[in-house]
NUMI-872510 format. One line per 8 residues: number of its first residue (from 1); for each residue x negated, y negated, z negated of N, C-alpha, C. Coordinates in nm, 4 decimals, decimal comma. Each point is the difference from the previous one (the first is absolute). Example, Ala and Ser with C-alpha at 12.3 -4.5 7.8 and 13.67 -1.06 7.14 Angstrom:
<recs>
1 = -1,3190:0,5690:-0,7800:0,0890:-0,1190:0,0000:-0,0900:-0,1200:0,0000 ~ 0,0350:-0,1050:0,0720:-0,0820:-0,1190:-0,0060:0,0770:-0,1090:-0,0730
</recs>
This chain:
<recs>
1 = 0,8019:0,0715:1,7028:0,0902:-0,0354:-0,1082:0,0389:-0,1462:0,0160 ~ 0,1603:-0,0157:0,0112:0,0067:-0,1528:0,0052:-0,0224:-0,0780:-0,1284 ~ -0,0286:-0,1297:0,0208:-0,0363:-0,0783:-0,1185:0,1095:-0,0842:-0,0315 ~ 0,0274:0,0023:-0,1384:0,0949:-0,0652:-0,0260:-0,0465:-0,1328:-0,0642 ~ 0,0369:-0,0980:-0,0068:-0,0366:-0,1200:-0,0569:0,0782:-0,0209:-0,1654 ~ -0,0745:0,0277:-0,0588:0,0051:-0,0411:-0,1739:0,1421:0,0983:-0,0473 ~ 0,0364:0,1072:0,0333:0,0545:0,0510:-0,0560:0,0576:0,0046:-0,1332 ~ 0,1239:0,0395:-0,0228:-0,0250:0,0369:-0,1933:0,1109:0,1058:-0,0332
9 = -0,0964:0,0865:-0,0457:0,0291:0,1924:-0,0425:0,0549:-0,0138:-0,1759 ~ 0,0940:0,0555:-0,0037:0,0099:0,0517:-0,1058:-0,0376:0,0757:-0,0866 ~ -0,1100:0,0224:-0,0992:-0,0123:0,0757:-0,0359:0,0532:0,1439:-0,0602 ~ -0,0678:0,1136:-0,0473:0,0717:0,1141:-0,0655:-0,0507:-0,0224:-0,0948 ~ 0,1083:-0,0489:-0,1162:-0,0744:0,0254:-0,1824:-0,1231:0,0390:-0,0483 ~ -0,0070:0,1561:0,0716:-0,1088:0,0908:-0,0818:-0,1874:-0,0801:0,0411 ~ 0,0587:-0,0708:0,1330:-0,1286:-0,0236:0,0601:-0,0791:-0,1826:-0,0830 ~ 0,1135:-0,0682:0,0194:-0,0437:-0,1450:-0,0369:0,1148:-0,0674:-0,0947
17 = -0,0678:-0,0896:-0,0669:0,1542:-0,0267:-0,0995:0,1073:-0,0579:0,0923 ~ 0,0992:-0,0022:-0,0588:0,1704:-0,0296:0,0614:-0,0335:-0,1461:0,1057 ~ 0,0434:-0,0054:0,1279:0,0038:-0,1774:0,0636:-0,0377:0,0709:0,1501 ~ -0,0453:-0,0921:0,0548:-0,0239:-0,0117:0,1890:-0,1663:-0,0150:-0,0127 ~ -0,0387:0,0415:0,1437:-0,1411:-0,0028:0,0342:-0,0041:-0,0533:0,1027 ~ -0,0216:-0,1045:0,0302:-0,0383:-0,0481:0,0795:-0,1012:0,0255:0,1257 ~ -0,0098:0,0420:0,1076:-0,0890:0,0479:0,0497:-0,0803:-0,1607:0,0674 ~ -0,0955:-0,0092:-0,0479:-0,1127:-0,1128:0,0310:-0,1344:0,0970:0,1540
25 = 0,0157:0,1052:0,0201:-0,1245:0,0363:0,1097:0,0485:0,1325:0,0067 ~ 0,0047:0,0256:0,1377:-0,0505:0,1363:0,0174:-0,0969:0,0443:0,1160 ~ -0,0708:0,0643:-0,0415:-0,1534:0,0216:0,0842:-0,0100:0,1499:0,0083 ~ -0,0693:0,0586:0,0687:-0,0634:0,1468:0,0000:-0,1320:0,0359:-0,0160 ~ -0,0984:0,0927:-0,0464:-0,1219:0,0151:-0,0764:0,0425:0,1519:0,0707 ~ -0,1654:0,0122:0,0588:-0,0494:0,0982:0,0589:-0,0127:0,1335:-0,1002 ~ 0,0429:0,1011:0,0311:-0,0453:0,1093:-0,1023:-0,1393:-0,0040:-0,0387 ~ -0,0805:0,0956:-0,0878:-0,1334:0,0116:-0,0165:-0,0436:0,1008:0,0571
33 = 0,0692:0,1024:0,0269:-0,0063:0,1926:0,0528:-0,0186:0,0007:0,1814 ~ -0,1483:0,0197:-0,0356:0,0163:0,0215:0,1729:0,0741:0,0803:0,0180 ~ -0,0048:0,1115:-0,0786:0,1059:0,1643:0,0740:0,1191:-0,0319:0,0211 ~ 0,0747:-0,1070:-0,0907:0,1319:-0,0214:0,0185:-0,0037:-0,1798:0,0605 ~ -0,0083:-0,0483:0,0818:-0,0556:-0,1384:0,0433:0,1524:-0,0391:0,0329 ~ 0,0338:-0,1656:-0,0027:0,0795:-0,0630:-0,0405:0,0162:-0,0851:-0,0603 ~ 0,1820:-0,0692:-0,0182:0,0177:-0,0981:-0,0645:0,0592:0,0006:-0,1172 ~ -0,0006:-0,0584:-0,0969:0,1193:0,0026:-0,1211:0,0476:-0,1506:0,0250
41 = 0,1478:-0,0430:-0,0341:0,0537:-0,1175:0,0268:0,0367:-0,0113:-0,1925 ~ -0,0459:-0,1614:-0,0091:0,0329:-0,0191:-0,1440:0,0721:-0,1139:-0,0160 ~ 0,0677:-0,0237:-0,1004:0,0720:-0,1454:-0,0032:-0,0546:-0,0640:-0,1331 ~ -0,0068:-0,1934:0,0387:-0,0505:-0,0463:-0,1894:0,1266:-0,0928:-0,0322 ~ 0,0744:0,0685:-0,1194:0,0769:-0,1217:-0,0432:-0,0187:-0,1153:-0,1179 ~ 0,0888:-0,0702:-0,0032:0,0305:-0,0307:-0,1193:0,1298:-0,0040:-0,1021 ~ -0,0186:0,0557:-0,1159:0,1187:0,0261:-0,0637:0,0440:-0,1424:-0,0224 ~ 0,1289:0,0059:0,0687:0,1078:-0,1294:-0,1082:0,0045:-0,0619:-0,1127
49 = 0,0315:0,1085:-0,1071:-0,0593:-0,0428:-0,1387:-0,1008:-0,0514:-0,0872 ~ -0,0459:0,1150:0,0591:-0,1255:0,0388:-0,0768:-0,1565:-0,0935:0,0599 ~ 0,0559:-0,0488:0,1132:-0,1094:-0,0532:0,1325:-0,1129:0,0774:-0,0545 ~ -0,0173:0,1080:-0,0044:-0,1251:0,0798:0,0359:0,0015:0,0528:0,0996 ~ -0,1219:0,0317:0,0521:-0,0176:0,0994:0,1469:0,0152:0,1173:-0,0220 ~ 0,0568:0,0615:0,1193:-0,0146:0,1885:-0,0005:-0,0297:0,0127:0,1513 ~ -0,0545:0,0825:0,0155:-0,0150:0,0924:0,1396:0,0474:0,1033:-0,0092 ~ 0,0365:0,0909:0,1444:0,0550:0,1459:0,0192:-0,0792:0,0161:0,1188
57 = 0,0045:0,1367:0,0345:-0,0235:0,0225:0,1464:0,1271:0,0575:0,0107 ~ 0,0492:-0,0372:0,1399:0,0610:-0,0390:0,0556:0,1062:0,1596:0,1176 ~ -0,1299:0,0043:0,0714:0,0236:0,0816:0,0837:-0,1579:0,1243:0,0551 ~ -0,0233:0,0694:0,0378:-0,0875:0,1004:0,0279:0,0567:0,0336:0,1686 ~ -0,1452:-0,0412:0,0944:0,0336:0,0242:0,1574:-0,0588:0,1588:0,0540 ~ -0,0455:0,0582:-0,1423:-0,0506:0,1336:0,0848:0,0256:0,1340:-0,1635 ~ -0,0368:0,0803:0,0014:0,0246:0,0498:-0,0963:-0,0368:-0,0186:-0,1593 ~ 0,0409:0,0074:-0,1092:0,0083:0,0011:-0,1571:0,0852:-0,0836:-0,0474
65 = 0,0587:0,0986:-0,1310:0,0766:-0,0245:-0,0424:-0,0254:-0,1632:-0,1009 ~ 0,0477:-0,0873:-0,0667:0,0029:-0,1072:-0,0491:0,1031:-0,0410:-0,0951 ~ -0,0035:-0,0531:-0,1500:0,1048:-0,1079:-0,0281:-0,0028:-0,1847:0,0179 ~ 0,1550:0,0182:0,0246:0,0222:-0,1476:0,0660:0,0330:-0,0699:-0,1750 ~ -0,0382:0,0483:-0,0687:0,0060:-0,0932:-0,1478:-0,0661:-0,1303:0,0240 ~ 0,0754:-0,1094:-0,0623:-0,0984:-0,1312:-0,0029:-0,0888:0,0169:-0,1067 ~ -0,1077:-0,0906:-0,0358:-0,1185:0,0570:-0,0819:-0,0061:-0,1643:-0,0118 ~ -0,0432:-0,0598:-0,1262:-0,0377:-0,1014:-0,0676:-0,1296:-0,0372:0,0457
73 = -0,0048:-0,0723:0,1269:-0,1526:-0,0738:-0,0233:-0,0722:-0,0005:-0,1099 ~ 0,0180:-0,1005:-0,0921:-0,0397:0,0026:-0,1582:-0,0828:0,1285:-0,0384 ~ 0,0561:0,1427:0,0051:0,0138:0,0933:-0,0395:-0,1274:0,0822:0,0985 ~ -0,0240:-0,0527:0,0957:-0,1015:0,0490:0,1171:-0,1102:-0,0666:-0,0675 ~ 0,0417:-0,1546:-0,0214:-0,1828:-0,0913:-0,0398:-0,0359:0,0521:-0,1256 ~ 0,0789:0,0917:-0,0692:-0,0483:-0,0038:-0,1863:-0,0765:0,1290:0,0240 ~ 0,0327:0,0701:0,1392:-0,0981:0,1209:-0,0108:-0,0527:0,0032:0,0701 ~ -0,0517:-0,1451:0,1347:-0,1121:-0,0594:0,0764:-0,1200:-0,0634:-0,1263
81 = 0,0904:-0,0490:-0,1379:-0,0975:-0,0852:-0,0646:-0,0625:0,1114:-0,0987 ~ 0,0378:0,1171:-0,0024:-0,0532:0,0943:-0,1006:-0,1218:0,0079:0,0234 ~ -0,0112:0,0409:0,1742:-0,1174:0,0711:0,0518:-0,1139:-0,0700:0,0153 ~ -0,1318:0,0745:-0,0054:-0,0880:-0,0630:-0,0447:-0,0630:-0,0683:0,1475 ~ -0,0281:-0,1011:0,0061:-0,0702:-0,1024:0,1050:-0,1163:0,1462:0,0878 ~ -0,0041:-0,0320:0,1438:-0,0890:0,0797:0,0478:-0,0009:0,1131:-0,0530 ~ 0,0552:0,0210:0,0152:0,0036:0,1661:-0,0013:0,1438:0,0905:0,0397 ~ -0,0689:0,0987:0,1272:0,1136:0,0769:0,0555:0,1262:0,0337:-0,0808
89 = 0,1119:0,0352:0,0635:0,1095:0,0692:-0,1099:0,0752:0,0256:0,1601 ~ 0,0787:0,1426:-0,0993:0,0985:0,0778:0,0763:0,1208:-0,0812:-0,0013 ~ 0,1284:0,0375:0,1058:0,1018:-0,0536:-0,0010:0,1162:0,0432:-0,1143 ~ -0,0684:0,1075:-0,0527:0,0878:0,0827:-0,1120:0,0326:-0,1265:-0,1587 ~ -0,1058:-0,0715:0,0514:0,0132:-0,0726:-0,1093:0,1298:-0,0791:0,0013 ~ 0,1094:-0,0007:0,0897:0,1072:-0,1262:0,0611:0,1244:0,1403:-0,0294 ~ -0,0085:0,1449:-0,0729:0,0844:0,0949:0,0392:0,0725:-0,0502:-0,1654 ~ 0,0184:-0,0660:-0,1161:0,0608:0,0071:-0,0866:0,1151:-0,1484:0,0033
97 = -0,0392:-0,0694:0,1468:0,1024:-0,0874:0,0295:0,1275:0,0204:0,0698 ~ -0,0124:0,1438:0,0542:0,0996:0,0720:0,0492:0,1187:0,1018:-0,0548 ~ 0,1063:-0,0236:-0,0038:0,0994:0,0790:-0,0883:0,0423:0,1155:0,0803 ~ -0,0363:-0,0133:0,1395:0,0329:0,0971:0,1394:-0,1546:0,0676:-0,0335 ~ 0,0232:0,1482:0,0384:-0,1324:0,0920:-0,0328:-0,0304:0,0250:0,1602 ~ -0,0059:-0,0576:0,1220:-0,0798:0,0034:0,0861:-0,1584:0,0351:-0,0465 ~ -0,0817:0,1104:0,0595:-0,0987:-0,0563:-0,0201:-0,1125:-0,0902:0,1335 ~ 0,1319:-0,0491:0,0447:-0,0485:-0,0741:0,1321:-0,0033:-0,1808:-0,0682
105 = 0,0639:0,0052:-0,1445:0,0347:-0,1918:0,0007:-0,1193:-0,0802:-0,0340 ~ -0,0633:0,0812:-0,0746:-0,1488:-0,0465:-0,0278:-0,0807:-0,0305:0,0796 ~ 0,0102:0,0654:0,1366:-0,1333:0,0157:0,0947:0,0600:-0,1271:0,1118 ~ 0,1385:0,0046:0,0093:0,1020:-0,0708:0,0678:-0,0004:-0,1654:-0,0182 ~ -0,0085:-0,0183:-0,1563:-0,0289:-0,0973:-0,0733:-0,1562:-0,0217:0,0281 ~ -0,0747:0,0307:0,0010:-0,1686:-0,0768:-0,0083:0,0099:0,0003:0,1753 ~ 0,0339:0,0416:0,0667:0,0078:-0,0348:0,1748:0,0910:-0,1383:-0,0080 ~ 0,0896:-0,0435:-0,0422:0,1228:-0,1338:-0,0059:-0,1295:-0,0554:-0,0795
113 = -0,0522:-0,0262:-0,1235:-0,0662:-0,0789:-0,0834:-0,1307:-0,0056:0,0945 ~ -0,0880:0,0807:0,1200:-0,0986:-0,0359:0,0780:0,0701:-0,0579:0,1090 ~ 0,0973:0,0171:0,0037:0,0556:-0,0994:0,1215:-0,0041:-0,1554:0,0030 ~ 0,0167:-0,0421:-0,1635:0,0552:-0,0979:-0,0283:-0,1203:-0,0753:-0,0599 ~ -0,1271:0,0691:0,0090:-0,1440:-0,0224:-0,0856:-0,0254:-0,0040:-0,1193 ~ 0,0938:0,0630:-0,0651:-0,0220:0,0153:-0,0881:-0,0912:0,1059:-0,1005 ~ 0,0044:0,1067:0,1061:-0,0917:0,1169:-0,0507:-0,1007:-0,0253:0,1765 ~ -0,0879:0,0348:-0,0071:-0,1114:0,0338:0,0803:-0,0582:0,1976:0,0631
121 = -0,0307:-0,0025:0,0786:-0,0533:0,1629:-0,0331:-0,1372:0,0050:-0,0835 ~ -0,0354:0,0762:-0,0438:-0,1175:0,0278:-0,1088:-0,1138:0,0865:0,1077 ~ -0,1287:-0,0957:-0,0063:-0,0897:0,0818:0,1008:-0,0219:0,1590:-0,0354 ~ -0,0135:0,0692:0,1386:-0,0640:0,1041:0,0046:0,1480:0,0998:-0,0430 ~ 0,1662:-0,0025:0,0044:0,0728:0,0307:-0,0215:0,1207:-0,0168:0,0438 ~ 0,0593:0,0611:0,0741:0,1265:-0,0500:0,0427:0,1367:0,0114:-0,0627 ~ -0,0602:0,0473:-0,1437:0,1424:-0,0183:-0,0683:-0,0008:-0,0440:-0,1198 ~ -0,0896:-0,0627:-0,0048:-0,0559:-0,0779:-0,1017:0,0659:-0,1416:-0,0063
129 = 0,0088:-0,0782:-0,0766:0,0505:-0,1698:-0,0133:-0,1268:-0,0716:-0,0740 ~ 0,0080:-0,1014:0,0334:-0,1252:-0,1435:-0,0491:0,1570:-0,0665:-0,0450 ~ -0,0266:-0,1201:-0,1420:0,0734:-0,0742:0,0480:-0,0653:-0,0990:0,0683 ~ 0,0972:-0,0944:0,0964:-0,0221:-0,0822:0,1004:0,0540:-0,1662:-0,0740 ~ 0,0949:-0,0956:0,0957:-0,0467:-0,1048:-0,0460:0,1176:0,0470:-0,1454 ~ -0,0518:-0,1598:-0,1104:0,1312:-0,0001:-0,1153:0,1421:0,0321:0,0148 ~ 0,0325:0,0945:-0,0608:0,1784:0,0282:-0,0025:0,0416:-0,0897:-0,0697 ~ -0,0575:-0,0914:-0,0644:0,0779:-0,1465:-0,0205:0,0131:-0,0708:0,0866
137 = -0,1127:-0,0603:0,0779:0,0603:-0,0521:0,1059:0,0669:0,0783:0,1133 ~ 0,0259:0,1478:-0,0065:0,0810:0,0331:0,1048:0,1298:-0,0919:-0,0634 ~ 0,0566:0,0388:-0,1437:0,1145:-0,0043:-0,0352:0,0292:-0,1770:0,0072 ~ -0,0721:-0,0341:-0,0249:0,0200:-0,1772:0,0275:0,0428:-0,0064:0,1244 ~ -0,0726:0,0566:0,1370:0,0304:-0,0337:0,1250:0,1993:0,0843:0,0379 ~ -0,0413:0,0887:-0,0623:0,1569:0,0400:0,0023:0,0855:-0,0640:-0,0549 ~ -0,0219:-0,0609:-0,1402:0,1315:-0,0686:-0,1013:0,0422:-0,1191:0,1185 ~ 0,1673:0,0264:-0,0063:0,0914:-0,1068:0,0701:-0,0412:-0,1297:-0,0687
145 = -0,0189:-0,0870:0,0797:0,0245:-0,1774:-0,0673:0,1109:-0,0311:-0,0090 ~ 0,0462:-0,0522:-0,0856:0,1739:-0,0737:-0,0180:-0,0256:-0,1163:0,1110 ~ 0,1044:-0,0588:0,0580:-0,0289:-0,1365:0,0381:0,0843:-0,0866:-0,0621
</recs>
């Protein structure tokens, strides 16, 4: 996939409020499914307006289906901060941030969020999540600096 340097996508209404997204990174995160092994490609922006973060995935290099909706950072940490410290959790928990009924975005999503360290694997489980380091400081290291 070629890389484009700082892009900026327009959004679709239904997905993020009205303005441009800026594309700030795009990276790829290993599937979790040995049976189906692979990449998912994701992008992190920042909204114009609103300067909040969203992520999408992007693209899929082997089979399942996916939505390319942007998704509110913000909206990922309020249901990273729900969960209780140490202790396992499924990826199902990330499925009510999605307006696309994949049931691939959830599992799709905690592979991009272990990519990025933010989730960890959970011993003795391979489809399990730990969280990993603070999703605050992920989101600090992402927020653009003005100069």
């Amino acid at each position: 996939m070629a890389k484009r340097k700082n892009p900026t996508v327009t959004t679709a209404p239904e997905s993020t409020p009205a303005g441009e997204i800026n594309i700030i990174k795009q990276a790829s995160a290993q599937k979790l499914s040995p049976k189906n092994p692979g990449t998912i490609q994701y992008e992190i922006g920042h909204h114009s307006d609103s300067q909040s973060l969203f992520l999408r995935i992007s693209d899929n290099d082997s089979g399942g289906y996916f939505s390319r909706e942007w998704i509110a950072i913000p909206e990922i940490r309020a249901v990273l901060i729900s969960l209780e410290e140490d202790r396992p959790f499924k990826s199902t928990v990330m499925r009510d941030l999605f307006q696309g009924g994949s049931s691939n975005n959830p599992g799709f999503l905690c592979a991009v969020l272990r990519a990025e360290g933010v989730l960890t694997p959970a011993p003795d489980s391979l489809y399990l999540h730990m969280k990993g380091h603070p999703v605050d400081d992920w989101m600090e290291l992402l927020t653009p600096t003005s100069t």
